[in-house]
C-alpha positions in Angstrom: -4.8 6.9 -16.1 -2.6 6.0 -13.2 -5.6 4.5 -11.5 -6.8 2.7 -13.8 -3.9 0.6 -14.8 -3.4 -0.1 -11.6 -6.6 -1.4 -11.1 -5.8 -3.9 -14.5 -2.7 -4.6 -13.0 -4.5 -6.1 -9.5 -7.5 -7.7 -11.4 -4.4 -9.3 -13.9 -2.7 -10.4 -10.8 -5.8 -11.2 -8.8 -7.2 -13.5 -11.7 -3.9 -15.5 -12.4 -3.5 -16.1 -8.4 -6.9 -17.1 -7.7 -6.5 -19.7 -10.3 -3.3 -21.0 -10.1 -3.6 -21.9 -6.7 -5.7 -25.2 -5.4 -5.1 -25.3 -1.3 -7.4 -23.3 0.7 -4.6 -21.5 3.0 -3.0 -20.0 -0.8 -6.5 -18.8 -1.7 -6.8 -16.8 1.9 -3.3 -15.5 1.6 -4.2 -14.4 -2.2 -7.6 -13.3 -0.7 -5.3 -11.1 1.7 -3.1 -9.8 -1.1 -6.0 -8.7 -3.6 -7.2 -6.7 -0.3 -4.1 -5.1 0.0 -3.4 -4.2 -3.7 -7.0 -2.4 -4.2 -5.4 -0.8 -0.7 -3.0 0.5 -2.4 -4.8 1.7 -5.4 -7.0 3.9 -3.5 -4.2 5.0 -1.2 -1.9 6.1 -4.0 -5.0 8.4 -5.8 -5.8 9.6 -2.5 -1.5 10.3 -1.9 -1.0 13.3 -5.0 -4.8 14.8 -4.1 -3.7 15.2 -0.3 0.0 16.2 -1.0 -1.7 18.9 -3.8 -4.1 20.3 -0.9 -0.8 20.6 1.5 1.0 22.7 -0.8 -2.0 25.1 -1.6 -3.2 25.4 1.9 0.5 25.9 2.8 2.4 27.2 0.1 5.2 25.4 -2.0 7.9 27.6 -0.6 7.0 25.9 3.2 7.0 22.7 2.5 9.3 20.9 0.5 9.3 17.6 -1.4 11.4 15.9 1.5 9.4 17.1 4.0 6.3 14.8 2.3 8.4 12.3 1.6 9.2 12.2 5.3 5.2 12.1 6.1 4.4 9.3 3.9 7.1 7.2 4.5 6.7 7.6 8.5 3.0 6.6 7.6 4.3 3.5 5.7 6.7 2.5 8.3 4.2 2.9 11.3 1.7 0.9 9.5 3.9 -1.8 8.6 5.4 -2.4 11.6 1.7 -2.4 13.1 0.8 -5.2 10.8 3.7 -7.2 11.5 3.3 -6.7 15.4 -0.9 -7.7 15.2 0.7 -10.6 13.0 3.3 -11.6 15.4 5.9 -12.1 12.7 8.6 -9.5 14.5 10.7 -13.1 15.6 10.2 -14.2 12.0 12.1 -11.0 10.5 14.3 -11.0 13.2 15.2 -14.1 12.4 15.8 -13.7 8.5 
């Protein structure tokens, strides 16, 4: 259910940026967008499935909800800043 109205929710989003957009640069930026949204899509099914197969293999009692909060958000951080370094926008949020 969760995957599939997110997958409405890009091809929604996807449909009226593609559209409402007329120079080239816009469409490769929304290009780059619908690439990261159906990212995310199969990112966030694959999150609870992982998470689920920590706490069985583990046990509840040995790892707590903080403790995979910590993991994904390191993830997300270390990623992000990856992405911004390849990018070289570091000076640009500097900057703001």
């Amino acid at each position: 259910v969760n995957t599939l109205r997110h997958f409405l929710i890009t091809v929604g989003v996807a449909i009226f940026s593609i559209f409402s957009k007329s120079s080239d640069r816009d469409n490769a930026t929304d290009i780059i967008g619908l690439l990261f949204m159906c990212m995310y899509i199969c990112f966030d099914s694959f999150t609870s499935q992982w998470q689920d197969t920590i706490y069985v293999k583990y046990g509840r009692a040995n790892v707590d909800p903080f403790q995979m909060m910590l993991g994904v958000n390191s993830w997300a951080i270390l990623i992000t800043t990856s992405g911004l370094v390849i990018n070289g926008d570091i000076p640009k949020i500097i900057e703001f």
